[in-house]
mmCIF file as Biopython writes it, N, C-alpha, C and O atoms, coordinates in Angstrom:
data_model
#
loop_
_atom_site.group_PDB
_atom_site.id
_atom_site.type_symbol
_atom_site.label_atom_id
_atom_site.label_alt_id
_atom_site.label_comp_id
_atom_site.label_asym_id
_atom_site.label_entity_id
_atom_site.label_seq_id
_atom_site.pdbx_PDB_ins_code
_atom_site.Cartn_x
_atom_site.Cartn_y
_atom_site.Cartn_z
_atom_site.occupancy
_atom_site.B_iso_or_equiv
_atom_site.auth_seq_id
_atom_site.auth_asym_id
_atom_site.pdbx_PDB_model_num
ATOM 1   N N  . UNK A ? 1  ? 1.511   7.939   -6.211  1.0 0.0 1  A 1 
ATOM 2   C CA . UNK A ? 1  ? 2.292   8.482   -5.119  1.0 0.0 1  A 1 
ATOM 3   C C  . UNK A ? 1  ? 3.673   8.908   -5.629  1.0 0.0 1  A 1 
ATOM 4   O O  . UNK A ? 1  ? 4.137   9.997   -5.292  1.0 0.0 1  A 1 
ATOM 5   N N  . UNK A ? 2  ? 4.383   8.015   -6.489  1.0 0.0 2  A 1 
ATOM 6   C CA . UNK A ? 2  ? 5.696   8.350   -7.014  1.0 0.0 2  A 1 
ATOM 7   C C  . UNK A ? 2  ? 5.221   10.158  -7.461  1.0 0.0 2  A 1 
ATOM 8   O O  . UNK A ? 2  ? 5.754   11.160  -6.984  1.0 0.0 2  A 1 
ATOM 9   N N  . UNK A ? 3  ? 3.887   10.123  -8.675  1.0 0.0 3  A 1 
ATOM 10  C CA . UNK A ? 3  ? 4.462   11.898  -9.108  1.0 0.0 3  A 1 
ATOM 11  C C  . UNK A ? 3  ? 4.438   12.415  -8.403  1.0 0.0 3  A 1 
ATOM 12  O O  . UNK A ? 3  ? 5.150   13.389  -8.648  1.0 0.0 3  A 1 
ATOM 13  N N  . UNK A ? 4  ? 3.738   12.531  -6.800  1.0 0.0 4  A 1 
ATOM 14  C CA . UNK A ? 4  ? 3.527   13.065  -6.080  1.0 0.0 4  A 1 
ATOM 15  C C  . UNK A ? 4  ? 4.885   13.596  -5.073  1.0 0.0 4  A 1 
ATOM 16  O O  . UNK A ? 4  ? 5.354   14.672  -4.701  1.0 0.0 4  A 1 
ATOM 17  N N  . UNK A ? 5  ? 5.102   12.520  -4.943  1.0 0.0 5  A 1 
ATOM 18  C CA . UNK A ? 5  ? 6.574   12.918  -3.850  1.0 0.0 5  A 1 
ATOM 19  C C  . UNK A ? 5  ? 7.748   12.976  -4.914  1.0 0.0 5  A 1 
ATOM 20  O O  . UNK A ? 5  ? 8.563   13.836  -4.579  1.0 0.0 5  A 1 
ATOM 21  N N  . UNK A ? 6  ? 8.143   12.225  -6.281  1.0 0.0 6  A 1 
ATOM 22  C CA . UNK A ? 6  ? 9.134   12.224  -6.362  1.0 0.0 6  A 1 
ATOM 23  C C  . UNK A ? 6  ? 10.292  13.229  -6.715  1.0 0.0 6  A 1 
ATOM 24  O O  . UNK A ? 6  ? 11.373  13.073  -7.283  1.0 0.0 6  A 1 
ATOM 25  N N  . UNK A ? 7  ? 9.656   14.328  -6.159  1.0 0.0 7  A 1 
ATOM 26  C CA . UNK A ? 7  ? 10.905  15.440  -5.939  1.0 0.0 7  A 1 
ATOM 27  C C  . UNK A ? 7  ? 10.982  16.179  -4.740  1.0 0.0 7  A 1 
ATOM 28  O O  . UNK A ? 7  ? 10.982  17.399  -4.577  1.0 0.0 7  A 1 
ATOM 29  N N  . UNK A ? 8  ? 11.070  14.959  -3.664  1.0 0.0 8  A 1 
ATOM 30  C CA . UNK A ? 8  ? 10.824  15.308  -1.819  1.0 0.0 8  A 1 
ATOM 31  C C  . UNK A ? 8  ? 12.211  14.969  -2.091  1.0 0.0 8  A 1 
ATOM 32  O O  . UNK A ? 8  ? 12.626  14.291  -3.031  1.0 0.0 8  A 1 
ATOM 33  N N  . UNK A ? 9  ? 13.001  15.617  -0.993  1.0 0.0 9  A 1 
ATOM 34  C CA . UNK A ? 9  ? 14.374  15.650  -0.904  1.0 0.0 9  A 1 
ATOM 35  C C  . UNK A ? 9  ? 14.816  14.182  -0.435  1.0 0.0 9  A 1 
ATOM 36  O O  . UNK A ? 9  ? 14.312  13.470  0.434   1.0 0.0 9  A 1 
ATOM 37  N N  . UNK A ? 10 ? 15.867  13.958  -1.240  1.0 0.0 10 A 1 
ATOM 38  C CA . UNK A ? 10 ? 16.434  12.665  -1.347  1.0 0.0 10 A 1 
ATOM 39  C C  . UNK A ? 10 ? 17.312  12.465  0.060   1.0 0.0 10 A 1 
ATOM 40  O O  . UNK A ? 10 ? 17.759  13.382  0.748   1.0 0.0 10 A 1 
ATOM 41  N N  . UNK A ? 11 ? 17.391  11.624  0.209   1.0 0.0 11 A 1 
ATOM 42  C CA . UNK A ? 11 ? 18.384  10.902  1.487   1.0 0.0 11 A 1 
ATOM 43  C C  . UNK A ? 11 ? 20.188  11.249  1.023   1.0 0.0 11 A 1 
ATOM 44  O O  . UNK A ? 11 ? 20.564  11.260  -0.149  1.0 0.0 11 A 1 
ATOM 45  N N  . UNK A ? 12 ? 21.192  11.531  2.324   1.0 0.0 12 A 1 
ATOM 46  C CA . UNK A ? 12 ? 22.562  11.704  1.717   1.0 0.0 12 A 1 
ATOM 47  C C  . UNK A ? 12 ? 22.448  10.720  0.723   1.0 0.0 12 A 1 
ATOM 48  O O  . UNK A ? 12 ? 21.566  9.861   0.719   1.0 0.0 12 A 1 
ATOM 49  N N  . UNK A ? 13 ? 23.521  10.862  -0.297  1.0 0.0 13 A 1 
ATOM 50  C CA . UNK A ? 13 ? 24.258  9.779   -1.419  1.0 0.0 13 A 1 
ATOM 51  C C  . UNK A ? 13 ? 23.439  9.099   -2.413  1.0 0.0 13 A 1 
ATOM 52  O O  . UNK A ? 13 ? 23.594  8.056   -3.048  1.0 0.0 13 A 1 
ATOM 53  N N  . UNK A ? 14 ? 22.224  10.272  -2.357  1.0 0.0 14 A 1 
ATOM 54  C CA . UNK A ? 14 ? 21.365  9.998   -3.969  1.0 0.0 14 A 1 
ATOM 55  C C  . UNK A ? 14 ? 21.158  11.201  -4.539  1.0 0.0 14 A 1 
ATOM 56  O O  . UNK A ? 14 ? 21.091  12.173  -3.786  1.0 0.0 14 A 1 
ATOM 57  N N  . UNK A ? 15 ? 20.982  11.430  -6.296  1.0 0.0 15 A 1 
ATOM 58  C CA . UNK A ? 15 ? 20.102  12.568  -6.349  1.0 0.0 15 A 1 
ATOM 59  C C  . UNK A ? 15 ? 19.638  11.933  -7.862  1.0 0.0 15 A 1 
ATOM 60  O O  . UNK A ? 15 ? 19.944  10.875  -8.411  1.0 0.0 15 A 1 
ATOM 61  N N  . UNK A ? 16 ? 18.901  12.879  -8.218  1.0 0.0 16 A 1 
ATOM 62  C CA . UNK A ? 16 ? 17.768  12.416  -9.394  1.0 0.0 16 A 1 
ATOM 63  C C  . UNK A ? 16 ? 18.445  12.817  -10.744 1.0 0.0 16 A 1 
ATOM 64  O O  . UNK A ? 16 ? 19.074  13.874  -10.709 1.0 0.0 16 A 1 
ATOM 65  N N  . UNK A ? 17 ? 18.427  12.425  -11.428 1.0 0.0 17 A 1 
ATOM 66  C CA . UNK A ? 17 ? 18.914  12.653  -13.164 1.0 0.0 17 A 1 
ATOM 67  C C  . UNK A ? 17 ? 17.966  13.495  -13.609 1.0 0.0 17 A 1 
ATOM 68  O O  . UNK A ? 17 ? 18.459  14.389  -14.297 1.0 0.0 17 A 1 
ATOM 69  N N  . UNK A ? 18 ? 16.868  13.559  -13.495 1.0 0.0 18 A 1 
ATOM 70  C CA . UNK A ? 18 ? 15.589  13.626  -14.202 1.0 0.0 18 A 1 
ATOM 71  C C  . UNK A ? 18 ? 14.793  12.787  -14.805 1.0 0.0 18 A 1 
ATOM 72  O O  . UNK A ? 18 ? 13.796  13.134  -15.439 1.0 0.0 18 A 1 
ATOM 73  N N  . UNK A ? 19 ? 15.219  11.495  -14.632 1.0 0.0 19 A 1 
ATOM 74  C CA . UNK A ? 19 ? 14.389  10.187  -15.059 1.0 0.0 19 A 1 
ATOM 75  C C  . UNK A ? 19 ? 14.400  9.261   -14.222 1.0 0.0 19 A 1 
ATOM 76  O O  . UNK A ? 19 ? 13.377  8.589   -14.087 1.0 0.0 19 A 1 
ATOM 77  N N  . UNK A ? 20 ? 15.799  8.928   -13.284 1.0 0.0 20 A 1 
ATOM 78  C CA . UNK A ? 20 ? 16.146  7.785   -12.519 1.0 0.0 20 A 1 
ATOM 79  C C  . UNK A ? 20 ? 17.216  8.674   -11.211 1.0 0.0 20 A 1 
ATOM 80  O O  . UNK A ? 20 ? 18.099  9.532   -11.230 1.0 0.0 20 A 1 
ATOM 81  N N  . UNK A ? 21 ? 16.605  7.980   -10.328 1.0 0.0 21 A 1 
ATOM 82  C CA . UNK A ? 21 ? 17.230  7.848   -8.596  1.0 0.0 21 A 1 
ATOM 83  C C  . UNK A ? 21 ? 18.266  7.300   -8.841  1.0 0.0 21 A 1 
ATOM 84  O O  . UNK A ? 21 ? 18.196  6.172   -9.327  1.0 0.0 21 A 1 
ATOM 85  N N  . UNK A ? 22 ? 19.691  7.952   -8.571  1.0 0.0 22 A 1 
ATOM 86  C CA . UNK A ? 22 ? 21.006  6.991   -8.897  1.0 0.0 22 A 1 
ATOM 87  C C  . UNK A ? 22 ? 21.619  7.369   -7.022  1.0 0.0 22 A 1 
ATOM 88  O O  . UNK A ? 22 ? 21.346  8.216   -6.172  1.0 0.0 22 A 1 
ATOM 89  N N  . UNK A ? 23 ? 22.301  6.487   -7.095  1.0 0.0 23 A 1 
ATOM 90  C CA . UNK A ? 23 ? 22.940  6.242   -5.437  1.0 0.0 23 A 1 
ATOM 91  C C  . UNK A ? 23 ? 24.747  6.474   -5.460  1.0 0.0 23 A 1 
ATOM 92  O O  . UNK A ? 23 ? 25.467  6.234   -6.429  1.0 0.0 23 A 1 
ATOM 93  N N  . UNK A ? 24 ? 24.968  6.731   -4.802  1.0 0.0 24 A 1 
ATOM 94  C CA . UNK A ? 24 ? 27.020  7.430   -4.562  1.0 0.0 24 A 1 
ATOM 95  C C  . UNK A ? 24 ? 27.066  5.844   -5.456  1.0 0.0 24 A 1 
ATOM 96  O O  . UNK A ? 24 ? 27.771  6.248   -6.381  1.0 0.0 24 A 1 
ATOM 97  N N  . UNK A ? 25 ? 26.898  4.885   -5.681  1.0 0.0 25 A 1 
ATOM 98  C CA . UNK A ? 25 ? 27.738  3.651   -6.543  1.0 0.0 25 A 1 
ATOM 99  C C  . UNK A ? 25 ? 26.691  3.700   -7.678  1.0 0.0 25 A 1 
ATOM 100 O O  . UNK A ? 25 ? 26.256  2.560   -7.837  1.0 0.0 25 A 1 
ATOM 101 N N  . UNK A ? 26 ? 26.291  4.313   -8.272  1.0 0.0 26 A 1 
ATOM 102 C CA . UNK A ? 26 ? 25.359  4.133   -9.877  1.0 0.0 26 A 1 
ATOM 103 C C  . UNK A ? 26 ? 24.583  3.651   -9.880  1.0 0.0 26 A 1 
ATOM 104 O O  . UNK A ? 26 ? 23.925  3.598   -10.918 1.0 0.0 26 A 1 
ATOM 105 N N  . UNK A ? 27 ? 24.149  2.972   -8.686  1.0 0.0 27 A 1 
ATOM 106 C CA . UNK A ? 27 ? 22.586  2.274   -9.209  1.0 0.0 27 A 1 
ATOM 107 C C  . UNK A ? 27 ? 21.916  3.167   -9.292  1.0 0.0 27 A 1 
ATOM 108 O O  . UNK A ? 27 ? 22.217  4.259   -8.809  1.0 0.0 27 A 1 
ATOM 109 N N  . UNK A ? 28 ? 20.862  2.940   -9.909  1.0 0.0 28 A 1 
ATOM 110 C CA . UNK A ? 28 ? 20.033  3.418   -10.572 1.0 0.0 28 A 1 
ATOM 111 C C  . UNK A ? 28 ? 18.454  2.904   -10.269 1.0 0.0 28 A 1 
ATOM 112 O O  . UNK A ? 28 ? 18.144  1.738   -10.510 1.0 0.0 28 A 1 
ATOM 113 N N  . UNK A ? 29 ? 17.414  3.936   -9.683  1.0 0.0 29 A 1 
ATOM 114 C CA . UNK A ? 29 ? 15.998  2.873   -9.515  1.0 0.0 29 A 1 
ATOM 115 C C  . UNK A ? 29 ? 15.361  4.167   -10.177 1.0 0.0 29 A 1 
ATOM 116 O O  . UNK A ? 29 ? 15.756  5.312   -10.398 1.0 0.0 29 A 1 
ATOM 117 N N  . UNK A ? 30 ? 14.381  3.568   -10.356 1.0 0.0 30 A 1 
ATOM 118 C CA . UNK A ? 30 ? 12.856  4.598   -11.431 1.0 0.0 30 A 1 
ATOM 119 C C  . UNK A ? 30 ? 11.851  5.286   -9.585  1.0 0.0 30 A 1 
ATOM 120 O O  . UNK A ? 30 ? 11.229  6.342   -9.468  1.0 0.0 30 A 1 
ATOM 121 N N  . UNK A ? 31 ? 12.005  4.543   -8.833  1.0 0.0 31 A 1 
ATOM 122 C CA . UNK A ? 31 ? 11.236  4.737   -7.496  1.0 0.0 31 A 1 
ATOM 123 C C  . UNK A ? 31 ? 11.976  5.964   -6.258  1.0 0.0 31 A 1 
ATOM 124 O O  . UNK A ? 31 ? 13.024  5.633   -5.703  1.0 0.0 31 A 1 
ATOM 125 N N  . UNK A ? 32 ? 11.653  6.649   -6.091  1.0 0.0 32 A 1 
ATOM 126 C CA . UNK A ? 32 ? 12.470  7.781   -5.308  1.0 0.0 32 A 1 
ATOM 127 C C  . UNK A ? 32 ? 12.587  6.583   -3.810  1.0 0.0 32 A 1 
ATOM 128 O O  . UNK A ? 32 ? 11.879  5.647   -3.439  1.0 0.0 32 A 1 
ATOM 129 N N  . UNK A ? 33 ? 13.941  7.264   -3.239  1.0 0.0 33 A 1 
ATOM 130 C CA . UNK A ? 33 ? 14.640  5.645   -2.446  1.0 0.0 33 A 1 
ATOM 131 C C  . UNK A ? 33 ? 13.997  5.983   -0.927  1.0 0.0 33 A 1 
ATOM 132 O O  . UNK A ? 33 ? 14.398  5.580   0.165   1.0 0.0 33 A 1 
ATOM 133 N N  . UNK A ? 34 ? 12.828  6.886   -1.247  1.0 0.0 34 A 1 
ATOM 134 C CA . UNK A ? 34 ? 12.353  7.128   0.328   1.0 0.0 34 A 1 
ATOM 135 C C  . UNK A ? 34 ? 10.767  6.399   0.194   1.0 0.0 34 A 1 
ATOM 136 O O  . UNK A ? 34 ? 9.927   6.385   1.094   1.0 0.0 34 A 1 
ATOM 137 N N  . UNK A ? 35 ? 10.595  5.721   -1.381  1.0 0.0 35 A 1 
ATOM 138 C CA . UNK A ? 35 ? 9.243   5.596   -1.367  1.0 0.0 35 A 1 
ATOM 139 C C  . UNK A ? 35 ? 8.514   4.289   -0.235  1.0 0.0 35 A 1 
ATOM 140 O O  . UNK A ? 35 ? 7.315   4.295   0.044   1.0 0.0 35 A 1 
ATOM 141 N N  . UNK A ? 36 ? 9.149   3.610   0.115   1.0 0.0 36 A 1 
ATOM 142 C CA . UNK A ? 36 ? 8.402   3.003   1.917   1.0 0.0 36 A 1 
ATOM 143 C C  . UNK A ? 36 ? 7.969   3.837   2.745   1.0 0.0 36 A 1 
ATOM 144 O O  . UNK A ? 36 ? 6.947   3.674   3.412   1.0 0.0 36 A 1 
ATOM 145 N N  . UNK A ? 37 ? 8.708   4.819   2.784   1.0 0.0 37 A 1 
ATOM 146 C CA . UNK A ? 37 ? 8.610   5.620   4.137   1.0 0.0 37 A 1 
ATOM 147 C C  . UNK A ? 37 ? 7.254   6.412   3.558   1.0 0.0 37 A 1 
ATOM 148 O O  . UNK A ? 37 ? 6.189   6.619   4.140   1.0 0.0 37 A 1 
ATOM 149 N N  . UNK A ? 38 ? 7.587   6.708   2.473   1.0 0.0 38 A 1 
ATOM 150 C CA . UNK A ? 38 ? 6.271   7.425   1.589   1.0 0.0 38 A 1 
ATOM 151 C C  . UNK A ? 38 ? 4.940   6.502   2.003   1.0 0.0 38 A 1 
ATOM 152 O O  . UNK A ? 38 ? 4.159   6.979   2.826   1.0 0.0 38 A 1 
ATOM 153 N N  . UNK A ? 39 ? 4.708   5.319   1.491   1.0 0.0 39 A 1 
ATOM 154 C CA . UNK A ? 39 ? 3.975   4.523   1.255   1.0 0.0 39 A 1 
ATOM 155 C C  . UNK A ? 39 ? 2.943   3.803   2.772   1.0 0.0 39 A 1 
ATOM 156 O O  . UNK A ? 39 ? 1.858   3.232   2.882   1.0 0.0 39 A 1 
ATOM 157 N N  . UNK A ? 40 ? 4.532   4.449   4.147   1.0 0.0 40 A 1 
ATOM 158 C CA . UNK A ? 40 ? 3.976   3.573   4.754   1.0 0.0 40 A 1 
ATOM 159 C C  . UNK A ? 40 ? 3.379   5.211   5.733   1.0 0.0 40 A 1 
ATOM 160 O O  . UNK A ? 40 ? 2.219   5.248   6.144   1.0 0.0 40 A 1 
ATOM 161 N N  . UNK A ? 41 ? 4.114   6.125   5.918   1.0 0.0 41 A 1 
ATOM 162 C CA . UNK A ? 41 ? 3.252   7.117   6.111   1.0 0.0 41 A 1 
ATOM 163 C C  . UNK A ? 41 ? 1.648   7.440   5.381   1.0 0.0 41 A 1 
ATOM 164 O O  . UNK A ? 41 ? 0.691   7.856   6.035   1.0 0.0 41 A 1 
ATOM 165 N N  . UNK A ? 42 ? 1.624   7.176   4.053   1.0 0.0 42 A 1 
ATOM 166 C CA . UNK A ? 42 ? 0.124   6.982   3.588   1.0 0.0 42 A 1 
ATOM 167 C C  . UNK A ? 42 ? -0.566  6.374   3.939   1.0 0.0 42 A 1 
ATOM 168 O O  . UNK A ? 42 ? -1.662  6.821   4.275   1.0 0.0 42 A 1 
ATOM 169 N N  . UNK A ? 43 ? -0.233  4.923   4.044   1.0 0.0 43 A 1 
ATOM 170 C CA . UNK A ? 43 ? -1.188  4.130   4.910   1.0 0.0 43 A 1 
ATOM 171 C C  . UNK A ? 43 ? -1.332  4.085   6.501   1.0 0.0 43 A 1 
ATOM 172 O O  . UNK A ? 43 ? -2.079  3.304   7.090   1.0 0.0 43 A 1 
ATOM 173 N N  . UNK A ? 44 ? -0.693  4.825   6.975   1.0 0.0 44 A 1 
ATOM 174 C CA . UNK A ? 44 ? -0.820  5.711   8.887   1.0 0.0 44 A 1 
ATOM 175 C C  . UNK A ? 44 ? -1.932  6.358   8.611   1.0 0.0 44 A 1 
ATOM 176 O O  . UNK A ? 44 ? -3.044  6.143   9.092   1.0 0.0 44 A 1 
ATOM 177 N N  . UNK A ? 45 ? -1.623  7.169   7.815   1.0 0.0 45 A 1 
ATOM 178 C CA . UNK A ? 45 ? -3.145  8.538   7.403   1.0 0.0 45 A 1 
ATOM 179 C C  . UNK A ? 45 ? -4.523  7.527   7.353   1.0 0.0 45 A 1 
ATOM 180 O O  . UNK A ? 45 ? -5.289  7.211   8.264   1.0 0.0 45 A 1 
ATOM 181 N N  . UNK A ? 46 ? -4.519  7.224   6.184   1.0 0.0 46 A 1 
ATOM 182 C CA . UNK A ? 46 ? -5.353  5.977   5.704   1.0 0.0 46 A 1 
ATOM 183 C C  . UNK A ? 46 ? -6.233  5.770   6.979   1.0 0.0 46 A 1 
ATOM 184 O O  . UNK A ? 46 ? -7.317  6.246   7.319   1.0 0.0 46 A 1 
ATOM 185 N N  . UNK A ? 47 ? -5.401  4.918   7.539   1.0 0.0 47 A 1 
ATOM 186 C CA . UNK A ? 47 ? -5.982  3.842   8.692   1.0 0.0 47 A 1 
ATOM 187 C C  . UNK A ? 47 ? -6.488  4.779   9.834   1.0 0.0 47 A 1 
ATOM 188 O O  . UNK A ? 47 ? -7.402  4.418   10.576  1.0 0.0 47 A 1 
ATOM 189 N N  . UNK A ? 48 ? -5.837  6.062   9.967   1.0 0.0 48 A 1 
ATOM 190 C CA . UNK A ? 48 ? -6.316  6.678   11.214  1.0 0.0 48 A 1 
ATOM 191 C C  . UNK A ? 48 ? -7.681  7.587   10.363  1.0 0.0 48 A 1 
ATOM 192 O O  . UNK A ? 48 ? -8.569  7.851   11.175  1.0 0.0 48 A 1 
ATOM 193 N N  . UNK A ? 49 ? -7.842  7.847   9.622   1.0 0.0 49 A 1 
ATOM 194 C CA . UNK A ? 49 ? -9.136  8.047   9.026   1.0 0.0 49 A 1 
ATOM 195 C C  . UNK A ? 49 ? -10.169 7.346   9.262   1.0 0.0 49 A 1 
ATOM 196 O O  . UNK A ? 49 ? -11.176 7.665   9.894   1.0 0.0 49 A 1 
ATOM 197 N N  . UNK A ? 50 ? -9.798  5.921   8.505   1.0 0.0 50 A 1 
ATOM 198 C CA . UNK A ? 50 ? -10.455 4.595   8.419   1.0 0.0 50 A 1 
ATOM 199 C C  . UNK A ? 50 ? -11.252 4.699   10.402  1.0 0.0 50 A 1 
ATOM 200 O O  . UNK A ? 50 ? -12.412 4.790   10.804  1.0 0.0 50 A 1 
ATOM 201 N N  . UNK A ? 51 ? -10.243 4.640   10.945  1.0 0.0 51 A 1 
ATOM 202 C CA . UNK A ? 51 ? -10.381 4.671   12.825  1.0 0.0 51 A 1 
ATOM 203 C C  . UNK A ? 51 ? -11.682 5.223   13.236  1.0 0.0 51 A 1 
ATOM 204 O O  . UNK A ? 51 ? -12.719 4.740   13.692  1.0 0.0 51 A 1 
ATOM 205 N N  . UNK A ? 52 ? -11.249 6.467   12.899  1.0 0.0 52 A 1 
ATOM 206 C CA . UNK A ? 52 ? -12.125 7.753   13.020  1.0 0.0 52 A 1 
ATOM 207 C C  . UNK A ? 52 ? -13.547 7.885   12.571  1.0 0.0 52 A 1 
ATOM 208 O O  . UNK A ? 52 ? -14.515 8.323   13.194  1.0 0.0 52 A 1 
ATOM 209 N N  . UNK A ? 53 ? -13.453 7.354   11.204  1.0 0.0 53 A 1 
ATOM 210 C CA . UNK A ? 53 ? -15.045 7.234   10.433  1.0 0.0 53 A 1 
ATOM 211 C C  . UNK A ? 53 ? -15.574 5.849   11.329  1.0 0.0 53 A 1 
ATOM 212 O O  . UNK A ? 53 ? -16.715 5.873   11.790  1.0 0.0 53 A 1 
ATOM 213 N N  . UNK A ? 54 ? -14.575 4.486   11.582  1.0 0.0 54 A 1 
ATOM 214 C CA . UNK A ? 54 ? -15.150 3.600   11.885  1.0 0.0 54 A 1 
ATOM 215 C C  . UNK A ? 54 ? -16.260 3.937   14.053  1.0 0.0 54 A 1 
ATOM 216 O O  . UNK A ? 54 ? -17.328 3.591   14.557  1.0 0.0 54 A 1 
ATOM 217 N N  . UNK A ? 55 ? -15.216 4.637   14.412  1.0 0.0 55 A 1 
ATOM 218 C CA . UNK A ? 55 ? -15.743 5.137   16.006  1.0 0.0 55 A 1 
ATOM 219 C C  . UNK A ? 55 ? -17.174 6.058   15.880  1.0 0.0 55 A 1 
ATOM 220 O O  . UNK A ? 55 ? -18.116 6.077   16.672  1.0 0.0 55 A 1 
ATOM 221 N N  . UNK A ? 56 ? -16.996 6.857   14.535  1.0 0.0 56 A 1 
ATOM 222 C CA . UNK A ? 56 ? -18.144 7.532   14.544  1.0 0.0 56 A 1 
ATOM 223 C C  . UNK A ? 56 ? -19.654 6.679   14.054  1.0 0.0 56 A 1 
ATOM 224 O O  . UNK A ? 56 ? -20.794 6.927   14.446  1.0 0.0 56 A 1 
ATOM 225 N N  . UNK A ? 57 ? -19.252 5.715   13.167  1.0 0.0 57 A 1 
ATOM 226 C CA . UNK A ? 57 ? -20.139 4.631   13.008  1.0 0.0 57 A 1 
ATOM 227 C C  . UNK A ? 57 ? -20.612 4.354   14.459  1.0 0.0 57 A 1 
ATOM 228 O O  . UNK A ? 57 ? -21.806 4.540   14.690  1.0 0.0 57 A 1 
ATOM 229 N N  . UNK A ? 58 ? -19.703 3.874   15.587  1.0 0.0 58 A 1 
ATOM 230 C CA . UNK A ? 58 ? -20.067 2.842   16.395  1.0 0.0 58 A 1 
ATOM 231 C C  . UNK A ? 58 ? -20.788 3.965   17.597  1.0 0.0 58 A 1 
ATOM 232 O O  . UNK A ? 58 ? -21.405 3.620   18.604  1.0 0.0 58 A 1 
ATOM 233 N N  . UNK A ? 59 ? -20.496 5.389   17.142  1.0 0.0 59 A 1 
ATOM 234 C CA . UNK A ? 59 ? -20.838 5.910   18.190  1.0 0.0 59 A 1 
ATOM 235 C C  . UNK A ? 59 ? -22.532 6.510   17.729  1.0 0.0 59 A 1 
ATOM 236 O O  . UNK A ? 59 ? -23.311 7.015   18.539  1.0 0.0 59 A 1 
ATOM 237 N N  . UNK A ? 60 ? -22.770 6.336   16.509  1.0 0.0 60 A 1 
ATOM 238 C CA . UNK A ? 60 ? -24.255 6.545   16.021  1.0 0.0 60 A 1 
ATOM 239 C C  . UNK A ? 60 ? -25.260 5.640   16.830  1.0 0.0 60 A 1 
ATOM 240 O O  . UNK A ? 60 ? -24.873 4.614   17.391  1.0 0.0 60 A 1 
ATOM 241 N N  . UNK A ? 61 ? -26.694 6.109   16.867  1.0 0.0 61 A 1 
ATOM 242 C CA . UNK A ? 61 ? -27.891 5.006   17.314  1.0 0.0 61 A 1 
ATOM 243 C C  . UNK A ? 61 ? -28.618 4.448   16.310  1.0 0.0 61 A 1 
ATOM 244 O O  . UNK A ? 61 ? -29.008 5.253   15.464  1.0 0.0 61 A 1 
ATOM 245 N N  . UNK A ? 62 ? -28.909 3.337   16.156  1.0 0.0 62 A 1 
ATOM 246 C CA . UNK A ? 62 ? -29.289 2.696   14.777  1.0 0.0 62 A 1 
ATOM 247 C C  . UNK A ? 62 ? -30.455 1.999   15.623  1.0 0.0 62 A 1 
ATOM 248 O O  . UNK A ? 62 ? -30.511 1.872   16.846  1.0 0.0 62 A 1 
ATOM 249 N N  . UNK A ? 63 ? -31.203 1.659   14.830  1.0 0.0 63 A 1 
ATOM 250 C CA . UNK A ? 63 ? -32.515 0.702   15.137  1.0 0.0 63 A 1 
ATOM 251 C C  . UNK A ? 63 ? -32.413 -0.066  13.702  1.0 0.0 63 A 1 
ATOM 252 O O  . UNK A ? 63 ? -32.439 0.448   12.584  1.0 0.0 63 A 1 
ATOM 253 N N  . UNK A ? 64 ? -32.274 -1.604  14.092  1.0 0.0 64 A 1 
ATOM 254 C CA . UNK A ? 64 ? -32.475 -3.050  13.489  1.0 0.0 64 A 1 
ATOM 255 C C  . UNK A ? 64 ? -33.987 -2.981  13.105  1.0 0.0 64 A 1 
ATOM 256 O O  . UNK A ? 64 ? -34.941 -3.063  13.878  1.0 0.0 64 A 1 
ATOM 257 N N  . UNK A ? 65 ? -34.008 -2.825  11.833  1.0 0.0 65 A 1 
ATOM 258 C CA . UNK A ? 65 ? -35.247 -2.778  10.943  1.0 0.0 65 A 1 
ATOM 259 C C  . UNK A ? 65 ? -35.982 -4.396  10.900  1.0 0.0 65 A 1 
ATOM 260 O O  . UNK A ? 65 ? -37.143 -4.740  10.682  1.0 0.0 65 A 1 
ATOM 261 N N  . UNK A ? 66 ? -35.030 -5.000  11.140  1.0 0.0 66 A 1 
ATOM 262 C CA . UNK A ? 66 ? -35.759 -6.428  11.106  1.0 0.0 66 A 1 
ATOM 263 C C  . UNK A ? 66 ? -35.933 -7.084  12.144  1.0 0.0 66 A 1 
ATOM 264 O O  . UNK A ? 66 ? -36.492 -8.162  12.341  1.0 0.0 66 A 1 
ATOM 265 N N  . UNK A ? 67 ? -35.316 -6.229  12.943  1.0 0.0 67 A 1 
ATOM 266 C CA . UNK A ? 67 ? -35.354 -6.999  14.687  1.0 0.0 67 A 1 
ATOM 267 C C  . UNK A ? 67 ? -36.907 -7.513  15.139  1.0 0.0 67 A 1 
ATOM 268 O O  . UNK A ? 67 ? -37.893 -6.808  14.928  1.0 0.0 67 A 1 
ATOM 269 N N  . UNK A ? 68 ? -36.980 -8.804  15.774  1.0 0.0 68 A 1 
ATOM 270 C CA . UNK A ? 68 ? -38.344 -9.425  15.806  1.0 0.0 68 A 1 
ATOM 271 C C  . UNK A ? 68 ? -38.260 -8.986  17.102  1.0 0.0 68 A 1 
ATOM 272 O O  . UNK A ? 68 ? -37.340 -9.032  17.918  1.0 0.0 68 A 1 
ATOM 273 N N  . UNK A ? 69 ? -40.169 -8.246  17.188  1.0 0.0 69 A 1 
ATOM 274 C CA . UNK A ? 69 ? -40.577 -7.748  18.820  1.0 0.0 69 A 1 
ATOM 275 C C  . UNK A ? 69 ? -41.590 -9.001  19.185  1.0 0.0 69 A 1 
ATOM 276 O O  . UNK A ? 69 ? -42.497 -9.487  18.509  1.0 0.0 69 A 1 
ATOM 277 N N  . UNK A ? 70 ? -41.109 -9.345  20.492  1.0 0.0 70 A 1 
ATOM 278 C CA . UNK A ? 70 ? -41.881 -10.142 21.041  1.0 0.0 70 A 1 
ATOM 279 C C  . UNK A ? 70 ? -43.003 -9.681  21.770  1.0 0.0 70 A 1 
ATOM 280 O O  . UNK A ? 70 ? -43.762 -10.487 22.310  1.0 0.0 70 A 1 
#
């Protein structure tokens, strides 16, 4: 996900070196400083997929191959 986003526009009072995310006081991280928001938008997608395939499961008709007929 980092190569993916890490040249999505940075938040005020950061910008990129070309190796490291530095902040208006010098820190310095290897992780672009939006990557939660990244991470947690991926897993929204994810799960509403996950949703979607799981409803279409429940909305199929299946017959129990082992079901005992009396």
């Amino acid at each position: 996900m980092q190569m993916k986003r890490h040249l999505d526009p940075l938040p005020a009072g950061y910008f990129y070196n070309g190796t490291q995310f530095v902040n208006f006081f010098g820190d310095k991280m290897d992780y672009h400083p939006l990557m939660d928001q990244f991470m947690n938008d991926y897993l929204e997608e994810a799960n509403r997929e996950i949703e979607k395939y799981n409803r279409e499961l429940e909305e199929q008709e299946y017959h129990d191959l082992f079901e005992q007929k009396t």
